[in-house]
Structures are given as structure tokens and as C-alpha cells.
C-alpha positions as CSV (number, residue, x, y, z in Angstrom):
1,X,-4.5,-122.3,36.4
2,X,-1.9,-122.1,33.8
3,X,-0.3,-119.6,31.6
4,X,-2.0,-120.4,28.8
5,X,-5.5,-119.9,30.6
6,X,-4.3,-116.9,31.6
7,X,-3.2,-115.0,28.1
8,X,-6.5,-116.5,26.6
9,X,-8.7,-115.3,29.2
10,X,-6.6,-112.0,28.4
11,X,-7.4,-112.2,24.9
12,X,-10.9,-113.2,25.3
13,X,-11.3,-109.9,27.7
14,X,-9.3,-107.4,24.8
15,X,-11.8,-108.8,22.1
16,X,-14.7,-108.6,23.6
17,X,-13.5,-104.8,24.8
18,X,-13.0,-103.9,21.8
19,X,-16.6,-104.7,19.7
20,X,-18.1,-103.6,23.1
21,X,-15.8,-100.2,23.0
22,X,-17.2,-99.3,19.4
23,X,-20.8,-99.1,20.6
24,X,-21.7,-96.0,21.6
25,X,-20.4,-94.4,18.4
26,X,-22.5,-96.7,16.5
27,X,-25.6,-96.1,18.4
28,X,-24.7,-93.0,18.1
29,X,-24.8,-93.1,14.3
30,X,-28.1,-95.2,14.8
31,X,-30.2,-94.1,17.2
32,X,-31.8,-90.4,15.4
33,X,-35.1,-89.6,17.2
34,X,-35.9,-93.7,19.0
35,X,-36.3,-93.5,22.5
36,X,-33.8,-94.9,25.2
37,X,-36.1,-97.7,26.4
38,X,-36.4,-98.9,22.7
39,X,-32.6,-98.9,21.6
40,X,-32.0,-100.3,25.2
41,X,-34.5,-103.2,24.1
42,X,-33.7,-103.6,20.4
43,X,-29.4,-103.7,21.5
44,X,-30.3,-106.7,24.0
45,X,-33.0,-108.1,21.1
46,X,-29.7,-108.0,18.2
47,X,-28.1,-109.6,20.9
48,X,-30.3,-113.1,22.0
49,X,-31.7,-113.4,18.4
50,X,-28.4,-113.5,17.2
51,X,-27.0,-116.2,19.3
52,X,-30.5,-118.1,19.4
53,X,-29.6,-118.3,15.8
54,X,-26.2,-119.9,16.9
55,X,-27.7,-122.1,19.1
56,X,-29.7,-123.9,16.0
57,X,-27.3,-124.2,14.2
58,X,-25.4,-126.1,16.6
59,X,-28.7,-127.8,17.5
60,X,-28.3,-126.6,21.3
61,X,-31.7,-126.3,23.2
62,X,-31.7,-123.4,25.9
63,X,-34.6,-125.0,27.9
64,X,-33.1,-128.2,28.6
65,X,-29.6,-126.2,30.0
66,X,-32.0,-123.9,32.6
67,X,-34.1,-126.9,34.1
68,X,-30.4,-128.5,34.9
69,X,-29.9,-125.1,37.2
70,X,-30.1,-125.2,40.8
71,X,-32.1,-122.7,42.8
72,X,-29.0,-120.4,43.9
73,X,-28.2,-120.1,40.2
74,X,-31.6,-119.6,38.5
75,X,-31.5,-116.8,40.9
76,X,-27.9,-115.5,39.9
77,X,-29.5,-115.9,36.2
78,X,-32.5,-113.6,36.8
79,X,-30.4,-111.1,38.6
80,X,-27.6,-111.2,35.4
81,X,-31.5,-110.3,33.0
82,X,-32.2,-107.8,35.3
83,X,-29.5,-105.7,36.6
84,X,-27.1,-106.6,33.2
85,X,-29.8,-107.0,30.7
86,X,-32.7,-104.6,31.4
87,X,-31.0,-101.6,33.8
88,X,-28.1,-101.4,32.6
89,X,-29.0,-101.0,28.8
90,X,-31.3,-98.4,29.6
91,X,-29.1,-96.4,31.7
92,X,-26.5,-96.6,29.0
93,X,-29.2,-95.5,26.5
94,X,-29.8,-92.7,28.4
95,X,-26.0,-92.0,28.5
96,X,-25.7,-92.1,24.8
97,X,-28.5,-89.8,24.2
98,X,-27.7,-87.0,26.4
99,X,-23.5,-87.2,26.0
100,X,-20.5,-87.3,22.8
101,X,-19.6,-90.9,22.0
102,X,-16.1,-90.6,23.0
103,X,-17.1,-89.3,26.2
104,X,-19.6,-92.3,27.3
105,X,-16.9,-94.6,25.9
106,X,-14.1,-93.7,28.7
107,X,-16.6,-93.3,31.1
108,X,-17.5,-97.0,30.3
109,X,-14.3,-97.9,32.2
110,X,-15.7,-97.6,35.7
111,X,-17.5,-100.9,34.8
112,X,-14.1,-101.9,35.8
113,X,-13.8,-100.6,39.0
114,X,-17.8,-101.3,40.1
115,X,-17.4,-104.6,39.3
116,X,-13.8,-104.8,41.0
117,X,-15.4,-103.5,44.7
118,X,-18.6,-105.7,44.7
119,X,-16.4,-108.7,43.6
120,X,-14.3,-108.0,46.9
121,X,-16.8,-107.0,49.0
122,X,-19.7,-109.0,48.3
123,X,-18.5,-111.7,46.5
124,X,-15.0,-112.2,48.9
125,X,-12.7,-112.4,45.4
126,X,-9.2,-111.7,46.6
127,X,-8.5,-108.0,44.9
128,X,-4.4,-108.0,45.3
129,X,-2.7,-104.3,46.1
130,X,-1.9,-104.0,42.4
131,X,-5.2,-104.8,41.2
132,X,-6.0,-101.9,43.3
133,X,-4.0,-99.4,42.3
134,X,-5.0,-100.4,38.5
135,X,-8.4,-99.7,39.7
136,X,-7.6,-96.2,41.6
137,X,-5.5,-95.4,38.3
138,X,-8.7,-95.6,36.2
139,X,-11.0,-94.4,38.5
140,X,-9.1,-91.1,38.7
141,X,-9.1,-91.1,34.6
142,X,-12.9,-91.1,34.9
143,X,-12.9,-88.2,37.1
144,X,-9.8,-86.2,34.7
145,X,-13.0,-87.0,32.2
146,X,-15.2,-84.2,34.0
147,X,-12.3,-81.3,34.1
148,X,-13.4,-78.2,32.4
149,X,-10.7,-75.4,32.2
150,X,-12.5,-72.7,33.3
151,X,-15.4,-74.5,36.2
152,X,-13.6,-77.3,37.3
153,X,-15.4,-80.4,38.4
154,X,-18.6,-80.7,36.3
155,X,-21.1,-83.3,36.4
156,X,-23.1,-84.1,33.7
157,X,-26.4,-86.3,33.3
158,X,-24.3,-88.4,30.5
159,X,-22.0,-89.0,33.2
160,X,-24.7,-90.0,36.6
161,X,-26.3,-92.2,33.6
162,X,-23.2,-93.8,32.4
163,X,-22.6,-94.5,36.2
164,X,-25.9,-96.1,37.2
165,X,-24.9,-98.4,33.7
166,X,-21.7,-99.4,35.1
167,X,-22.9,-100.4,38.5
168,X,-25.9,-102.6,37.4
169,X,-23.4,-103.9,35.2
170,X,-20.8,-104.3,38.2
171,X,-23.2,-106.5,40.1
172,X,-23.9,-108.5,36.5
173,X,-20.8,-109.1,36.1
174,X,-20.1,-110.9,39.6
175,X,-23.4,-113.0,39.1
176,X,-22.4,-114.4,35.4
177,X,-19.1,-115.3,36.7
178,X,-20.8,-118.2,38.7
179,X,-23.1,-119.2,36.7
180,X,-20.4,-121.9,35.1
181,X,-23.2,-124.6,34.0
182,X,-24.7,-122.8,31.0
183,X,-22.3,-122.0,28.4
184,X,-21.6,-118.4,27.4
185,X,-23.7,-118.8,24.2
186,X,-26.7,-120.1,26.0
187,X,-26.3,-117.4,29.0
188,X,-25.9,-114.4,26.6
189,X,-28.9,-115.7,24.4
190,X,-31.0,-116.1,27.4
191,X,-29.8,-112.6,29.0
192,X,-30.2,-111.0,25.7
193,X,-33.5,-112.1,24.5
194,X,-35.1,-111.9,27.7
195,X,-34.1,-108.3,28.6
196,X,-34.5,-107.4,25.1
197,X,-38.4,-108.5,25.1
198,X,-39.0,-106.7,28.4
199,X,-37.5,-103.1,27.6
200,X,-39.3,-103.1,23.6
201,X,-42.5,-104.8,25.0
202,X,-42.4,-101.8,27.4
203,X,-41.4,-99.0,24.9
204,X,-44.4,-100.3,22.9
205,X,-47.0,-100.1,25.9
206,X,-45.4,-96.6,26.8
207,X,-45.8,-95.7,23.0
208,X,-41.5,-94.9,23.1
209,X,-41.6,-97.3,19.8
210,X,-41.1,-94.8,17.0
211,X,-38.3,-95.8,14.8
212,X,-37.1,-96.2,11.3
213,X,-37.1,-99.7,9.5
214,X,-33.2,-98.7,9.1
215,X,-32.5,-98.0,12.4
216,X,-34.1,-100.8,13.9
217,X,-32.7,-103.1,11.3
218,X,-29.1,-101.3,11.9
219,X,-29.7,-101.2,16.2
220,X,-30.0,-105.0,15.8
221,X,-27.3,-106.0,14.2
222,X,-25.2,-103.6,17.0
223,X,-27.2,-105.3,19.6
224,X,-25.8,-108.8,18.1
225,X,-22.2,-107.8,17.6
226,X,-21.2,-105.3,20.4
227,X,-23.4,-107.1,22.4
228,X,-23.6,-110.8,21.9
229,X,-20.3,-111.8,20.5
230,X,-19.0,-110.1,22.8
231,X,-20.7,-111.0,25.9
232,X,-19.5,-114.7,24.9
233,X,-16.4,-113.5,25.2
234,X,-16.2,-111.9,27.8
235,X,-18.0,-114.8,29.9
236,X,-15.3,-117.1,28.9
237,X,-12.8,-114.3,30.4
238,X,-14.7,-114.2,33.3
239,X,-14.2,-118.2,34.3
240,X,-10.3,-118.1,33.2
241,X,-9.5,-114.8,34.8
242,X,-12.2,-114.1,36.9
243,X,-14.5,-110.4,37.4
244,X,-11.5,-108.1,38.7
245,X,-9.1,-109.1,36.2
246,X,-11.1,-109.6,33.2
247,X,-12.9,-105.9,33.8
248,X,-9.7,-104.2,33.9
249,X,-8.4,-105.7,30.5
250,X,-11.6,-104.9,29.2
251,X,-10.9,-101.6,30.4
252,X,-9.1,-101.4,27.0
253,X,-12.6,-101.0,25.2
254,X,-13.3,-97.4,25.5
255,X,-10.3,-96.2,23.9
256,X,-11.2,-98.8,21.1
257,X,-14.2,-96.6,21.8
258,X,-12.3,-93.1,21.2
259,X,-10.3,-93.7,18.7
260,X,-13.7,-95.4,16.7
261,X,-15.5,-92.3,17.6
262,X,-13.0,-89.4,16.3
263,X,-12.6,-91.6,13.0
264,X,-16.8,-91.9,12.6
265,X,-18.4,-89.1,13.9
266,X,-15.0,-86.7,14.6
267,X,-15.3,-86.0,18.0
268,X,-11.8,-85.1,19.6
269,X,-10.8,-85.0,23.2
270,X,-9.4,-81.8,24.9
271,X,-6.2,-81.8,26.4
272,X,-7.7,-83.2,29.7
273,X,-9.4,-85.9,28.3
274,X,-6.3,-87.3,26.7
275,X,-4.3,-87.2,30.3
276,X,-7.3,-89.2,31.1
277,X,-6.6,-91.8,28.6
278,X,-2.9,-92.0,29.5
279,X,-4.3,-92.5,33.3
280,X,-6.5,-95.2,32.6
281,X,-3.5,-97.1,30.1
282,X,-1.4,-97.1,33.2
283,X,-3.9,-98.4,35.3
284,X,-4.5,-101.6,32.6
285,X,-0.7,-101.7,32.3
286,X,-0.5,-102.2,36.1
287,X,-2.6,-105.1,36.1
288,X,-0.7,-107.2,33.4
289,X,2.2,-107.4,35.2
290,X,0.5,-109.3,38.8
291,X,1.7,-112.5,39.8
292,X,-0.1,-113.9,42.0
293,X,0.9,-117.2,43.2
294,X,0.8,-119.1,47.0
295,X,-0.1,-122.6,48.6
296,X,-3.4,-123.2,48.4
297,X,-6.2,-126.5,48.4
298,X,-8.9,-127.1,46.2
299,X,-11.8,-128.7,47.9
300,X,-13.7,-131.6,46.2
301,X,-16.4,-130.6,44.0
302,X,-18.7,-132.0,41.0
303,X,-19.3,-129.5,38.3
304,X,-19.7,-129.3,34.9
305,X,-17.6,-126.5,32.4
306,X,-15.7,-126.2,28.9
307,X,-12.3,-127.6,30.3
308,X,-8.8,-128.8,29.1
309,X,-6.8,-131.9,31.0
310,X,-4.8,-129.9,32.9
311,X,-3.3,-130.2,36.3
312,X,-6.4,-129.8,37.7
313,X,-8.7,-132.2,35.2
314,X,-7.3,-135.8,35.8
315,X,-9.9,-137.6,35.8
316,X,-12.0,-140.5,33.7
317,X,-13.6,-140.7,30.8
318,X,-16.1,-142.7,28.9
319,X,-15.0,-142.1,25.5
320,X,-18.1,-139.9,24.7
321,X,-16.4,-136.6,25.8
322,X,-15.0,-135.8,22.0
323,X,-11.3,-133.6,21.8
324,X,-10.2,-131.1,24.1
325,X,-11.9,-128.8,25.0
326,X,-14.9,-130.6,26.2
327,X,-17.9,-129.8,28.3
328,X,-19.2,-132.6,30.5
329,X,-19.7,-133.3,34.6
330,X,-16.5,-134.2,36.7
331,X,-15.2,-134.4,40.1
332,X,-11.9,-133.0,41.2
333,X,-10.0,-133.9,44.3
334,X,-8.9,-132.1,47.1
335,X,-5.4,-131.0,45.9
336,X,-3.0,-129.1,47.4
337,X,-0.6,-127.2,45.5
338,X,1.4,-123.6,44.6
339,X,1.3,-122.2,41.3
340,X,0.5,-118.7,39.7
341,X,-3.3,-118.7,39.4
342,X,-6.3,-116.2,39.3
343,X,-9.5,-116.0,40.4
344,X,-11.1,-118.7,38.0
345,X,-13.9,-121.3,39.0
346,X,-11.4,-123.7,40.3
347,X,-9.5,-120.6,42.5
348,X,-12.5,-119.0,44.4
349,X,-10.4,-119.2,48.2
350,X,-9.7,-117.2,50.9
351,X,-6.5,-115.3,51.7
């Protein structure tokens, strides 16, 4: 894992944060009188049509990359369309219809800290003492979000919805991370159009379809931006950086979110909500300064990724690869070295 790996994964995270940060305030803007279970649909919809329309362009087929899947990741695959692409949309629909922009955008961060626990202790990612703190940091933010002068504590249904969201999305999260065979493109089309069919098919049978042409047109072009582009992104940050530490730089989105929101639709956080936002920042500072580096061995393995020849790509070629960085099966060799690394698809070990 090298340096260079690491800032891109970083700026790969930060981009996709922010055009994911600016959604609620521009579903807000869209959404008028359409149903949860039809923007939830029509977001994902933007989204897969979008990068289907990529895809031709490129003249990439989708079909031929999923019958190359092995069992264990066609099931990852339909657990990334279910939990990321048809729960979690809806839940978040239901967020943004009951809650202030602003407000649904902060709470977005706990994403970070979802994904962040069932990474550690599900998936066995290592989750250093730093990483932890970030996550405690931003987790207490969330909480600072729900302060009201005179009541203290209150919970809103904005706030359980936004919650359900982030923890279908923490378990999504973990499953795309392995799913390093289908390039981002193809997986976020696949996610997208799939879970986008199922929720609008089922907002039409349930008769939750009322909309106007503009808003549909308008919900679309969200789904494709906020989320397409930048689910490719952020599954490229998930393979250089892996799910802990790409989630808490993409903890930067909601205040993308904020800020988007009190220029657009002028909503302004109290006093408490801004200490929330200076929690959280501290809690993303803290995780760009780890360092994490030790002894460790890779084992051998035959896999196929978007790579560069680095210290762990020597290997042949038969001159049908094309420039760097290419996508093609390889084998790597057991190796064992010490450098600083993160939890990509070549660093998945124990501690």
C-alpha cells in the first residue's frame, strides 16, 4: 500500500462525500407531495440508468462481469441491492420527509460509525485505537444533534429513520468492499438499477406513484449524481483505504450537506448543532493523522482488480494489458514485508 494509494483513496472518499452530502437539500427541494417509496426508487433509478449509460458508451456489458462471480460474492452482490439499494434509500426517504435538510445531513455521519463496528466485528477489519476515538468523536456529534435547550435529549422519527438508513448502509458498505471483481461502474449500475426497479415497481402496485414530470425528471438526475458518481467513488475508496477509513473521510459529506442546505433552503443550526459540527471535524481530523504500519505476509492469491505495478504487482504480462492502470487476472506471491498500509484488498490480516 503506498502513499499515493492512500491520498487517492482519501480523495476519492472527500468527492464522493461531498455530491452525496448535498442530497438531502436537493431532495428536499424535489421531492413536494411523492411518496418515500417512490423518491427512494427514482434516486436508485437516476443512479443505474445513469451509469448503464456509461457502460455503453464504453461498450462494457454488465451480464458477462456477474456470470464471472463466484457464489460467496453473487451473494455479497444481492445483500449490497438489498440492504444498500432498496432499505436504505427508503429509510432515508423517510428521513428527508419528516426532518430539515441540515439535520438528516449530520445525522448521515453515523454511516461512519455503523459501518466502522460491523467492519470490526463481523468482518474482523483491524479498527486501530485512533480510528476509534474518530468514531466515538462523531458519534457523540450525532447525539449533540438531538439537544434541545429546554427538554434535553429528544428523539425524533427523522432521527430513528436516518439511523435504520445508516445501518443498512453500514452492512452495504462492508459487502461492496469485497466485491473487487466487478468494477465500481458495473456494481453501482447493477445496485442502482436493480433497487431502483424494485422500490418504483412497488410504489406503483401500492399506488405511492404520484409525481410531477419535473420532479421525477429532477429526482433522476439527483439519483445519478449524488448517487452514482458518487458511489463509484466511493467504491474505489473503499479497495485503497478500506470501509473504516474511507467512511470516516466521507464523514466530511454532511457538512458539504449543511453548509449546501443554509445557502438553498436557509436552514441554520442552533448553537448546539454547530458544537456538533466542530465534534464531528475532530473526529475526521483524528483519523488523518493514523499511521499504521507493522510486519506482515501476504498470502498467495489469483484475483482480478484496477491495479498499478507496485510493490505488490510484479508480475507478467502479455502485452494485452494496455497503460497503467489496468484491470486484468494476476497472482501475487507470498511476501513478507513492513510498510504503512490500510485495510485495502491486498491488507485484509489479522493483528
Amino acid at each position: 500500500m503506498t502513499i499515493t494509494n492512500r491520498n487517492s483513496g482519501a480523495i476519492f472518499a472527500l468527492a464522493s462525500a461531498a455530491l452525496f452530502g448535498i442530497s438531502p437539500a436537493l431532495a428536499k427541494v424535489a421531492i413536494g407531495e411523492m411518496s418515500p417509496l417512490m423518491l427512494a426508487g427514482l434516486l436508485y433509478l437516476g443512479s443505474g440508468v445513469g451509469l448503464r449509460l456509461i457502460l455503453l458508451l464504453k461498450r462494457q456489458t454488465v451480464f458477462s462481469a456477474v456470470t464471472t462471480l463466484k457464489s460467496p460474492q453473487v451473494y455479497r452482490l444481492i445483500g449490497t441491492i438489498v440492504f444498500g439499494g432498496i432499505l436504505a434509500p427508503l429509510a432515508f426517504a423517510y428521513g428527508i420527509k419528516s426532518g430539515l435538510a441540515f439535520e438528516v445531513s449530520l445525522l448521515l455521519n453515523l454511516e461512519t460509525v455503523t459501518t466502522t463496528v460491523f467492519a470490526w466485528f463481523i468482518f474482523q477489519e483491524h479498527v486501530s485505537k485512533r480510528v476509534w476515538l474518530s468514531k466515538i468523536l462523531i458519534l457523540a456529534g450525532a447525539i449533540a444533534l438531538t439537544l434541545k435547550p429546554s427538554n434535553g435529549f429528544a428523539i425524533s422519527p427523522a432521527s430513528l429513520w436516518i439511523l435504520a438508513a445508516c445501518i443498512f448502509w453500514g452492512i452495504d458498505n462492508n459487502l461492496t468492499r469485497d466485491l473487487e471483481e466487478l468494477s465500481p461502474t458495473v456494481l453501482a449500475s447493477i445496485k442502482g438499477l436493480a433497487a431502483g426497479l424494485f422500490n418504483t415497481v412497488l410504489a406503483f402496485i401500492l399506488g405511492q406513484y404520484a409525481a410531477e414530470p419535473l420532479q421525477v425528471v429532477s429526482t433522476l438526475g439527483i439519483g445519478a449524481l449524488s448517487y452514482g458518481i458518487s458511489l463509484i467513488l466511493f467504491i474505489n475508496a473503499l479497495r485503497l483505504i478500506g470501509s473504516a477509513r474511507t467512511t470516516t473521510y466521507f464523514a466530511a459529506g454532511p457538512f458539504f450537506g449543511m453548509l449546501f442546505a443554509m445557502v438553498v433552503l436557509a436552514e441554520f443550526p442552533n448553537p448546539y448543532q454547530w458544537g456538533a459540527c466542530f465534534v464531528m471535524l475532530v473526529g475526521v481530523w483524528a483519523l488523518s493523522r493514523e499511521q499504521h504500519t507493522h510486519l506482515h505476509t501476504h498470502e498467495p492469491v489469483r484475483h482480478k482488480h484496477r491495479h498499478v505495478h507496485d510493490e505488490h504487482h510484479q508480475h507478467a504480462h502479455d502485452g494485452t494489458e494496455g497503460t497503467e492502470p489496468h484491470d486484468h487476472f494476476h497472482s501475487h506471491t507470498p511476501i513478507t514485508h513492513a510498510h504503512v498500509h490500510w485495510p485495502d484488498i491486498h491488507h485484509r490480516h489479522n493483528h
